[in-house]
N, C-alpha and C positions, 0 to 999 in steps of 0.2 A: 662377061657382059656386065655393064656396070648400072644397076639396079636402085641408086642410092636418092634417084629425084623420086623414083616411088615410094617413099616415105610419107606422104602426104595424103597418100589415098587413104580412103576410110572403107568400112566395110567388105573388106577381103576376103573371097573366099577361093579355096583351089579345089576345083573337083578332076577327077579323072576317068574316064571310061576305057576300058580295054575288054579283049575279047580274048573269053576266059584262058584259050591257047595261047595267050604272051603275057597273064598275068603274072606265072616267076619271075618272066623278068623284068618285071615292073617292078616288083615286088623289091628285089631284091637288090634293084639300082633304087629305091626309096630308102630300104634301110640301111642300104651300104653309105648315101649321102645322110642321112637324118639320127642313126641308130635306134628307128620305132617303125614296126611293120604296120603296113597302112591297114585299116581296120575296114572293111567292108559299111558302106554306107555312111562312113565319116568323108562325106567327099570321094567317095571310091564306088566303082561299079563294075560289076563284070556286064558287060555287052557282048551277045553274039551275034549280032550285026557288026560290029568294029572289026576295021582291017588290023588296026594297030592303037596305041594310044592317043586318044581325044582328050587333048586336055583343055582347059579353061579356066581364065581366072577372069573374076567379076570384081568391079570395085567401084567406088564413087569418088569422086575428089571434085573439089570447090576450086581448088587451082585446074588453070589448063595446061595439059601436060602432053599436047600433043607435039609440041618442038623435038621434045625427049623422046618419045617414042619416033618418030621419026629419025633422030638422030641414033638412032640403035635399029633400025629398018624392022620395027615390029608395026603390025598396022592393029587398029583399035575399033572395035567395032564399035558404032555410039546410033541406039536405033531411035526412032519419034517415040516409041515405048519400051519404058523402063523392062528390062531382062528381069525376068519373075516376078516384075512388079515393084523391087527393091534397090536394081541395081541400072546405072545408066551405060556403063561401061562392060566391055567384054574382051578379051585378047587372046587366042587358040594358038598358040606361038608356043611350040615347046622348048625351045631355049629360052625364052622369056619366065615359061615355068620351071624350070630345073633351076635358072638364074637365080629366081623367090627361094626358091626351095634352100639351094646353098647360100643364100642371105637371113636364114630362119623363119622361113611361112611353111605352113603346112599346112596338109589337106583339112577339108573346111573351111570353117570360120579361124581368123586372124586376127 
C-alpha cells in the first residue's frame, strides 16, 4: 500500500489495543517489521475485552487528503469533535497501520 501522500499530516500517533491472548503475536510481527519490542503504554495496551488487534492512528493535516484515502479504499473517520481533543482525524484500518509502520511510524507519537 502506498503511504507516501501521508507525509503531510502532522501529529501522528499509532496506538494498538490487543487482548492479552494475541499479544505475541503482535508482539512479534511489530519487531520482526520495526527490530524494537513495542513497550507497554507507548501506544500499546493489552485489552481483555479485544477480540484481536484494535489499531488506530490519529493525525491532523491542513491538506485534504481524502481523494487518497479513498483511492487506497481506507475510510477516515473525521468527527464534529476533535478525538481527545487534539486530533481531527482517525483511521482503524490495519493495513493502513502496518502500511505506516513499514514506511517508519511507530507506536505513539511520530
Amino acid at each position: 500500500m502506498n503511504t507516501a501522500f501521508f507525509n503531510v499530516a502532522t501529529d501522528v500517533v499509532l496506538e494498538v489495543e490487543v487482548n492479552p491472548s494475541g499479544a505475541g503475536r503482535f508482539e512479534a510481527q511489530y519487531q520482526a517489521k520495526t527490530g524494537e519490542s513495542p513497550e507497554l503504554g507507548v501506544g500499546y495496551q493489552h485489552q481483555e475485552n479485544k477480540w484481536g488487534q484494535e489499531v488506530r492512528v490519529y493525525f491532523n493535516s491542513d491538506v485534504d487528503l481524502s481523494d487518497e484515502f479513498t483511492s487506497i479504499d481506507v475510510y477516515v473517520e473525521q468527527g464534529t469533535r476533535p478525538y481527545r481533543q487534539r486530533w481531527v482525524y482517525r483511521v482503524n484500518d490495519r493495513e493502513f497501520f502496518w502500511a505506516l509502520v513499514d514506511d517508519g511510524y511507530r507506536l505513539g507519537e511520530n
